[in-house]
Rosetta silent file (secondary structure, phi, psi, omega in degrees, C-alpha in Angstrom):
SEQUENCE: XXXXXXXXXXXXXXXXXXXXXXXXXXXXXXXXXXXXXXXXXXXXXXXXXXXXXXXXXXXXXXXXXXXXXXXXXXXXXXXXXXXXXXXXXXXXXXXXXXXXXXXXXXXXXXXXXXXXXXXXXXXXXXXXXXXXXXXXXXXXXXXXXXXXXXXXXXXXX
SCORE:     score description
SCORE:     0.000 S_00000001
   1 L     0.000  118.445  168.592    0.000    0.000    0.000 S_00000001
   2 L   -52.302  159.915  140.134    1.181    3.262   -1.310 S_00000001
   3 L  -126.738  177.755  143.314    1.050    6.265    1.023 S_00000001
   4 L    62.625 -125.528 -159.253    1.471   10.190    0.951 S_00000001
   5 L   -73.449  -57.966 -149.802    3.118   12.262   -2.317 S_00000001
   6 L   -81.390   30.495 -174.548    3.666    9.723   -4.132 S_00000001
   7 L  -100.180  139.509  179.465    0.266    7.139   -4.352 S_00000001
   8 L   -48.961  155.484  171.545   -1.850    7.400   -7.173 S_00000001
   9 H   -55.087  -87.263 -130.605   -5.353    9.753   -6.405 S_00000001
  10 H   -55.817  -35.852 -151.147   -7.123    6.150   -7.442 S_00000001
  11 H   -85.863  -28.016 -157.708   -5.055    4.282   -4.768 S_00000001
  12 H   -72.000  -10.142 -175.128   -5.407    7.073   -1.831 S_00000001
  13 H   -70.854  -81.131 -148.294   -9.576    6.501   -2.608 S_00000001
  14 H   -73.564    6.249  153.234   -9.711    3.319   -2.247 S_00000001
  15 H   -51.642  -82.831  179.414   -7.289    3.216    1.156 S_00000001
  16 H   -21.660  -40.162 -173.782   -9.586    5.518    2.438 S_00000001
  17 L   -99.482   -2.494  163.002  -12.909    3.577    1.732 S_00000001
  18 L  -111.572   38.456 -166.784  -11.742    0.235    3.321 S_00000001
  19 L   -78.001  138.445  177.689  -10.468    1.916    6.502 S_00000001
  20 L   -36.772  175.144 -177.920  -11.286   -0.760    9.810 S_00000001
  21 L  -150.168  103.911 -159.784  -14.427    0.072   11.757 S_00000001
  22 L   -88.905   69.086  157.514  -15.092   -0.809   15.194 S_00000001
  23 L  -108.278  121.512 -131.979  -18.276   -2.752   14.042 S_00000001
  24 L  -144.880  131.813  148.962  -18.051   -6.069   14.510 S_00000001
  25 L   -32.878   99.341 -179.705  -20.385   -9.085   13.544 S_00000001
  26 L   -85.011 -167.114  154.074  -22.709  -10.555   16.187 S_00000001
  27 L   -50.606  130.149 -157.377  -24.280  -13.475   16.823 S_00000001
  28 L   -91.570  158.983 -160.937  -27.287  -14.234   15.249 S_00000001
  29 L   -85.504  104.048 -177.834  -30.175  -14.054   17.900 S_00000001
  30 L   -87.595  -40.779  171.873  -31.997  -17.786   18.670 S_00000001
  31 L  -176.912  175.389 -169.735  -33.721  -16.850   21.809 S_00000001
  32 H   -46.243  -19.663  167.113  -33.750  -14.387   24.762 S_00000001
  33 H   -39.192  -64.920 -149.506  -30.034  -15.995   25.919 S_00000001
  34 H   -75.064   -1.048 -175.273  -28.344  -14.769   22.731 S_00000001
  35 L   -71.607  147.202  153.967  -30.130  -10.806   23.821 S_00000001
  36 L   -70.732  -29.152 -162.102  -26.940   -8.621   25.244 S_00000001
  37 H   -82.568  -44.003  157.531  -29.313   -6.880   27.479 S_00000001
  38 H  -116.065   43.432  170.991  -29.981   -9.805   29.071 S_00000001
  39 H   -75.115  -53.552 -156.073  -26.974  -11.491   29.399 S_00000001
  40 H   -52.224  -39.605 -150.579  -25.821   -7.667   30.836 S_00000001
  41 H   -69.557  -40.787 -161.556  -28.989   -7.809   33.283 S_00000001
  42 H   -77.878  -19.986  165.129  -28.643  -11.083   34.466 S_00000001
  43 H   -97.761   -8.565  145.784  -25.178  -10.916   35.439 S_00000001
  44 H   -45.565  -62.037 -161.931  -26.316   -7.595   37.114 S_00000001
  45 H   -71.728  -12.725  178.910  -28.864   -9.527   39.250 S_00000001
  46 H   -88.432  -47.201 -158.498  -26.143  -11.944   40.420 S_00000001
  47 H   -90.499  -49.022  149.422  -23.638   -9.800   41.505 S_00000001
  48 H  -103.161   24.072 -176.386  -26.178   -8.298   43.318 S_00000001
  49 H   -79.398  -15.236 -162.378  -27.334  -11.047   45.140 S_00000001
  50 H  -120.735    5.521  162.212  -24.319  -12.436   45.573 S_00000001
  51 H  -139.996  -13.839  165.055  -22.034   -9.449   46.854 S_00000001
  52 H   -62.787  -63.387 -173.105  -24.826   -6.380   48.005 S_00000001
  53 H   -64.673  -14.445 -177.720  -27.216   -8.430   50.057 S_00000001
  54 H   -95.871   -2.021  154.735  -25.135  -10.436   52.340 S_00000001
  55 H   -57.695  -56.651  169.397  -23.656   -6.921   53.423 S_00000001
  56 H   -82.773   12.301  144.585  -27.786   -6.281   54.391 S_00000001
  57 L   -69.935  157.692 -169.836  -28.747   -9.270   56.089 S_00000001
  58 L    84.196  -18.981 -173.809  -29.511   -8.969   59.349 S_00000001
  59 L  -103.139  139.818  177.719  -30.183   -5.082   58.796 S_00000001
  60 L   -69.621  116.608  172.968  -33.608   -3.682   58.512 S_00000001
  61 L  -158.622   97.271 -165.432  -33.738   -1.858   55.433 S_00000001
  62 H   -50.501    0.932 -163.518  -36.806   -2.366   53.084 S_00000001
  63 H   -78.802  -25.787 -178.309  -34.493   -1.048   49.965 S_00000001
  64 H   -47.305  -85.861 -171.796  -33.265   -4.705   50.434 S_00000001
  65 H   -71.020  -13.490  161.636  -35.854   -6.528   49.032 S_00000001
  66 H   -61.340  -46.857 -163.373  -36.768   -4.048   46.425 S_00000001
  67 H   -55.053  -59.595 -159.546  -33.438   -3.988   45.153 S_00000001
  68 H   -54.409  -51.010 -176.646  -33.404   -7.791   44.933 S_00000001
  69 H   -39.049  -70.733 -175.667  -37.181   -8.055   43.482 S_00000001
  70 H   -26.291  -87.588 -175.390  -35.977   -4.955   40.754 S_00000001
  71 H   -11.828  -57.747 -176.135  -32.610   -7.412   39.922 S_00000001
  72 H  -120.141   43.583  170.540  -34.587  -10.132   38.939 S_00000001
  73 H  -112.329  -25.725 -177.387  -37.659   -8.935   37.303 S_00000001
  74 H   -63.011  -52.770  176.080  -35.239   -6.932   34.718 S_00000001
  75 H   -50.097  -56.537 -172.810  -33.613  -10.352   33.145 S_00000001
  76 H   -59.664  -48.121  158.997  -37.146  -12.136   32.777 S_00000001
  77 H   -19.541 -108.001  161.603  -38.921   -9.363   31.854 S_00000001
  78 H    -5.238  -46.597 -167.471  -36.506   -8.811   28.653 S_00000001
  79 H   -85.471  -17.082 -167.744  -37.194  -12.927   28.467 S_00000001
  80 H   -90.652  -63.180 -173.161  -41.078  -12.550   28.447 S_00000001
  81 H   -63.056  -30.086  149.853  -41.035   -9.394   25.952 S_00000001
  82 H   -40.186  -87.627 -162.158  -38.485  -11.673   23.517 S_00000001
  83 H   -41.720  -45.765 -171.757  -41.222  -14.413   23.680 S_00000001
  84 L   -89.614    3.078 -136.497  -43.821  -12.010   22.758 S_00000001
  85 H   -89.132   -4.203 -175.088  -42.246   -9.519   20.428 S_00000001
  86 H   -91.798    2.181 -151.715  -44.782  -10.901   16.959 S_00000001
  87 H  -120.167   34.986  173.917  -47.674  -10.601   18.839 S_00000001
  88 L   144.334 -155.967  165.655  -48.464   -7.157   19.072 S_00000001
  89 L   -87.282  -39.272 -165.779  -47.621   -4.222   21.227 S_00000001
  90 L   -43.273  -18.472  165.733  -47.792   -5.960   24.423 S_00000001
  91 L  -106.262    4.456  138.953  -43.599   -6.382   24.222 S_00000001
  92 L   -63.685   15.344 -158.871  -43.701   -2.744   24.279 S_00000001
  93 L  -151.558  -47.968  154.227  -44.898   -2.240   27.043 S_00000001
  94 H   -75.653   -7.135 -179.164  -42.677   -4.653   28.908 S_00000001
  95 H   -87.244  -81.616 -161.883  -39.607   -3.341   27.268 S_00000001
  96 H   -47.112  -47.607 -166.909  -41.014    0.449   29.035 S_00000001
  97 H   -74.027  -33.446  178.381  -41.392   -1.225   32.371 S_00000001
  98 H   -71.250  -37.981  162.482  -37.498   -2.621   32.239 S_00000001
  99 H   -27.969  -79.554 -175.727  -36.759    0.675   31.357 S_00000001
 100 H   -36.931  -47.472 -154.957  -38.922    2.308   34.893 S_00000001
 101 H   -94.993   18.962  144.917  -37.353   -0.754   36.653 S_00000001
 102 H   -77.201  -32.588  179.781  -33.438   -0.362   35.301 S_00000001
 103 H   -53.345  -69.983 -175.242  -34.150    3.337   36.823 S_00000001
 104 H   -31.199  -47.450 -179.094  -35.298    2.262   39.931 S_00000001
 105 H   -22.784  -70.495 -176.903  -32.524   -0.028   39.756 S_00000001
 106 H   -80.391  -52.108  176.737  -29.860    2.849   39.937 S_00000001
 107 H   -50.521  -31.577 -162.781  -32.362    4.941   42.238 S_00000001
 108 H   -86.806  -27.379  175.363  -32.186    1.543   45.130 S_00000001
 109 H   -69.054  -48.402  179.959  -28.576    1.122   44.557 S_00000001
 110 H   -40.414  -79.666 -144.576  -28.039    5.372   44.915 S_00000001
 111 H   -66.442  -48.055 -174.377  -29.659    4.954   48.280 S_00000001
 112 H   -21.178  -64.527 -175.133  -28.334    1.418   49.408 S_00000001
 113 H   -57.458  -23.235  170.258  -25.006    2.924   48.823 S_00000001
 114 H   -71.420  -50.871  171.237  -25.728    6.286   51.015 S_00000001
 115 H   -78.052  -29.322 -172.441  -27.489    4.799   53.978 S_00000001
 116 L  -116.724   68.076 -172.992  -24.606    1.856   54.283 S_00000001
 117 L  -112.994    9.319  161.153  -21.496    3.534   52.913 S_00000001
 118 L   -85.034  -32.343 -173.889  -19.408    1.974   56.199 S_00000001
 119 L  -102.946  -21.594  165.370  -20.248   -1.200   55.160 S_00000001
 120 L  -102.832  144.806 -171.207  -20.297   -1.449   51.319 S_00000001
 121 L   -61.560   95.320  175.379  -17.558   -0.951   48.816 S_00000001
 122 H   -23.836  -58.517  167.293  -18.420    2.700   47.139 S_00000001
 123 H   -66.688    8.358 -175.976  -16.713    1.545   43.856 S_00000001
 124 H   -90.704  -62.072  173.705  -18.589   -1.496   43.943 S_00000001
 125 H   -83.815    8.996  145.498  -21.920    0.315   43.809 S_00000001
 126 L  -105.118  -12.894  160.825  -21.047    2.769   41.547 S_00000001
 127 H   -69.997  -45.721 -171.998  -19.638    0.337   38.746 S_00000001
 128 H   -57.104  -55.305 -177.990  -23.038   -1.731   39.435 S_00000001
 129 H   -64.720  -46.981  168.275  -24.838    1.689   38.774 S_00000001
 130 H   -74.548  -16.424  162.017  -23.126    2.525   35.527 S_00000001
 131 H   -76.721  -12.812  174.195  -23.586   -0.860   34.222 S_00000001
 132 H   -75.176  -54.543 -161.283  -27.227   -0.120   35.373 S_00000001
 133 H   -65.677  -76.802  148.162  -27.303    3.063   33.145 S_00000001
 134 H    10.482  -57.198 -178.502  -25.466    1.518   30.382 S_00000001
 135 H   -86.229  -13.986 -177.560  -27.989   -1.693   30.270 S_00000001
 136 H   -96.865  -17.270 -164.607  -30.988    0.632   30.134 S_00000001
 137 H   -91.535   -1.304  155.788  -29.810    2.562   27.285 S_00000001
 138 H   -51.004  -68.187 -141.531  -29.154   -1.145   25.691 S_00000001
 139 H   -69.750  -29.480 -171.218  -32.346   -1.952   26.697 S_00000001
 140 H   -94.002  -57.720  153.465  -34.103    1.852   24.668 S_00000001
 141 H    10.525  -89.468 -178.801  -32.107    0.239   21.699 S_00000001
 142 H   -82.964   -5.897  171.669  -33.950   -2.538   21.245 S_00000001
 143 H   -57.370  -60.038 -166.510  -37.205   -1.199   22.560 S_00000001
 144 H   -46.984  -36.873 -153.417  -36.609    1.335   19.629 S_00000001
 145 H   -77.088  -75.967 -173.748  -35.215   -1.695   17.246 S_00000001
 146 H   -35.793  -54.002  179.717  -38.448   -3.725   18.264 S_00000001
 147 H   -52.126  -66.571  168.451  -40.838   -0.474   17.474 S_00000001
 148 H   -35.632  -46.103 -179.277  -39.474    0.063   14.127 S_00000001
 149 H   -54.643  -65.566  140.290  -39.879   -3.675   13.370 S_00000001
 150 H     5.716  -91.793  169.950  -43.418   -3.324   14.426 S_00000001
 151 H   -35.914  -72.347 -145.765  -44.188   -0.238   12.029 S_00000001
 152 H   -70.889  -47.286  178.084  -42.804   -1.331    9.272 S_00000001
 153 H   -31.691  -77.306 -158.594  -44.317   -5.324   10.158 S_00000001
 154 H   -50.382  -25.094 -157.150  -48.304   -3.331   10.452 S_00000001
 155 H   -74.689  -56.937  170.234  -47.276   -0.987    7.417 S_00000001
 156 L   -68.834   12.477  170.832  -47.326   -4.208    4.939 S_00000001
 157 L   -90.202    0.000    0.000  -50.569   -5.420    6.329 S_00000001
């Protein structure tokens, strides 16, 4: 590959028009597993069951069991609306509530981390939260990806 003075006009074109990309070929999608969004969620919902809450047992704090409920209604959810996504609006509707519940998500974590910040790791629960933010704006992706699909699906009826 020519560069610089001396490469043909013809050659510096076509350099230019195969330049790398970082877009990269997924997987093709088989069932709610193969979703990123819930891979992301679900490995959310572990982490925090398995390193928030045994920091709150034993302490009263109702954000406890919200948090946990929140965790693992976001993965299924996303697996319910995936089941449902030919048959209407109705996986529209559950794609908007994991949206409300990744907020809450980041609102339960916010306080969790505020009222207990002697006993839980700060950087713990703010990496948890931007992986929170991060998975919802996944998650308004494919809500959007699903809507479009939608349109154009009713538009050829």
């Amino acid at each position: 590959m020519v560069q610089g003075y001396w490469a043909s006009g013809r050659q510096q074109r076509r350099d230019r028009a195969y330049k790398k990309t970082r877009f990269k070929v997924k997987r093709p999608i088989r069932s709610f597993r193969d979703l990123e969004v819930y891979q992301r969620t679900a490995r959310l919902a572990t982490e925090i069951y398995s390193k928030i809450i045994p920091v709150l047992e034993g302490k009263s704090c109702p954000v406890k069991d919200k948090l946990t409920e929140i965790a693992l209604f976001i993965p299924s959810s996303i697996a319910a609306a995936h089941s449902r996504r030919f048959e209407g609006k109705e996986e529209l509707k559950i794609m908007e509530e994991v949206l409300e519940a990744c907020n809450k998500a980041v609102v339960y974590l916010e306080q969790i981390r505020d009222i207990f910040a002697q006993e839980l790791d700060r950087a713990l629960c703010e990496d948890l939260i931007k992986r929170y933010i991060y998975s919802r704006r996944k998650v308004f992706n494919l809500y959007k990806a699903w809507l479009r699909f939608s349109e154009e699906h009713n538009s050829k009826k």
